[in-house]
C-alpha positions, 0 to 999 in steps of 0.5 A: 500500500502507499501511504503519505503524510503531509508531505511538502516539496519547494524549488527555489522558494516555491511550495510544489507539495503543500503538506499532502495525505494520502492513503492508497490500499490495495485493489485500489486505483486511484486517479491523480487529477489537476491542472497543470502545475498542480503538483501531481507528478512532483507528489509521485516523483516524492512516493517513488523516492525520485525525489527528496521530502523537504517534509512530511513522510511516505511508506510503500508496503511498511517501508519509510520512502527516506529511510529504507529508499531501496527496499521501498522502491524495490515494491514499485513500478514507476513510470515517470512523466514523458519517459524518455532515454536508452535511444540506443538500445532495442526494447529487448536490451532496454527491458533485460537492462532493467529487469537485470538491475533488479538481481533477477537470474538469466531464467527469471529474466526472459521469462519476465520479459517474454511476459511483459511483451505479451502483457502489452503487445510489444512482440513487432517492436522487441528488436528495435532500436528506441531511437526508431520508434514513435512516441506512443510505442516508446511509452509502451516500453516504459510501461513495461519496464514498470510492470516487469518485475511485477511489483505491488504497487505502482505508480504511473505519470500520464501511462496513455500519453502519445499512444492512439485510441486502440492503445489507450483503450488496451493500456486501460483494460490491462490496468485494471485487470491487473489491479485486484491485487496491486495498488495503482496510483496513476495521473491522467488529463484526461477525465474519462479515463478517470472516470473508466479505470478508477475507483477513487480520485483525488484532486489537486490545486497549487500542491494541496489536495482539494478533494479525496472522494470515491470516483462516484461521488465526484460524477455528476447525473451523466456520471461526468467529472468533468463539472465537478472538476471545473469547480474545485480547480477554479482558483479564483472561486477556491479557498486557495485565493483567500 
C-alpha cells in the first residue's frame, strides 16, 4: 500500500507539495487529477523516492520512502512523466537492462520479459532500436519496464500519453485487470479515463489536495467529472485565493 503524510516539496522558494495525505490500499486505483502545475507528478516523483521530502513522510508496503529508499522502491513500478532515454538500445536490451538491475537470474529474466511483451503487445517492436520508434510505442516500453518485475504497487505519470485510441483503450483494460491485487496510483488529463479505470480520485490545486472522494461521488447525473472538476480547480472561486 502507499501511504503519505503531509508531505511538502519547494524549488527555489516555491511550495510544489503543500503538506499532502494520502492513503492508497490495495485493489485500489486511484486517479491523480489537476491542472497543470498542480503538483501531481512532483507528489509521485516524492512516493517513488525520485525525489527528496523537504517534509512530511511516505511508506510503500511498511517501508519509510527516506529511510529504507531501496527496499521501498524495490515494491514499485514507476513510470515517470514523458519517459524518455536508452535511444540506443532495442526494447529487448532496454527491458533485460532493467529487469537485470533488479538481481533477477538469466531464467527469471526472459521469462519476465517474454511476459511483459505479451502483457502489452510489444512482440513487432522487441528488436528495435528506441531511437526508431514513435512516441506512443516508446511509452509502451516504459510501461513495461514498470510492470516487469511485477511489483505491488505502482505508480504511473500520464501511462496513455502519445499512444492512439486502440492503445489507450488496451493500456486501460490491462490496468485494471491487473489491479485486484496491486495498488495503482496513476495521473491522467484526461477525465474519462478517470472516470473508466478508477475507483477513487483525488484532486489537486497549487500542491494541496482539494478533494479525496470515491470516483462516484465526484460524477455528476451523466456520471461526468468533468463539472465537478471545473469547480474545485477554479482558483479564483477556491479557498486557495483567500
Amino acid at each position: 500500500m502507499i501511504e503519505a503524510f503531509n508531505l511538502e516539496k519547494n524549488f527555489s522558494g516555491i511550495t510544489a507539495v503543500n503538506k499532502v495525505s494520502l492513503k492508497i490500499n490495495e485493489g485500489d486505483i486511484v486517479g491523480f487529477l489537476g491542472p497543470n502545475g498542480a503538483g501531481k507528478s512532483t507528489t509521485m516523483r516524492l512516493l517513488s523516492g525520485f525525489l527528496s521530502l523537504d517534509g512530511g513522510s511516505a511508506k510503500i508496503c511498511g517501508y519509510d520512502v527516506a529511510k529504507d529508499r531501496l527496499k521501498a522502491q524495490s515494491c514499485i513500478g514507476y513510470l515517470p512523466e514523458a519517459a524518455n532515454g536508452f535511444p540506443h538500445l532495442t526494447a529487448k536490451e532496454f527491458l533485460t537492462y532493467c529487469i537485470e538491475c533488479r538481481g533477477s537470474s538469466n531464467q527469471k529474466v526472459s521469462n519476465a520479459i517474454n511476459h511483459v511483451v505479451d502483457l502489452v503487445g510489444l512482440k513487432t517492436a522487441l528488436n528495435k532500436k528506441m531511437l526508431s520508434l514513435s512516441k506512443g510505442w516508446r511509452q509502451r516500453i516504459w510501461l513495461a519496464q514498470a510492470l516487469i518485475h511485477d511489483p505491488p504497487v505502482l505508480i504511473l505519470d500520464e501511462p496513455t500519453d502519445g499512444l492512439d485510441p486502440n492503445q489507450k483503450d488496451h493500456i486501460r483494460h490491462l490496468i485494471k485487470s491487473i489491479a485486484k491485487n496491486k495498488t495503482i496510483i496513476l495521473s491522467t488529463h484526461i477525465l474519462e479515463e478517470a472516470e473508466q479505470i478508477c475507483n477513487r480520485g483525488i484532486v489537486l490545486v497549487q500542491g494541496k489536495v482539494v478533494s479525496d472522494k470515491l470516483i462516484t461521488d465526484l460524477t455528476d447525473d451523466q456520471g461526468r467529472i468533468s463539472s465537478v472538476f471545473r469547480k474545485l480547480t477554479d482558483i479564483k472561486n477556491s479557498y486557495l485565493a483567500e
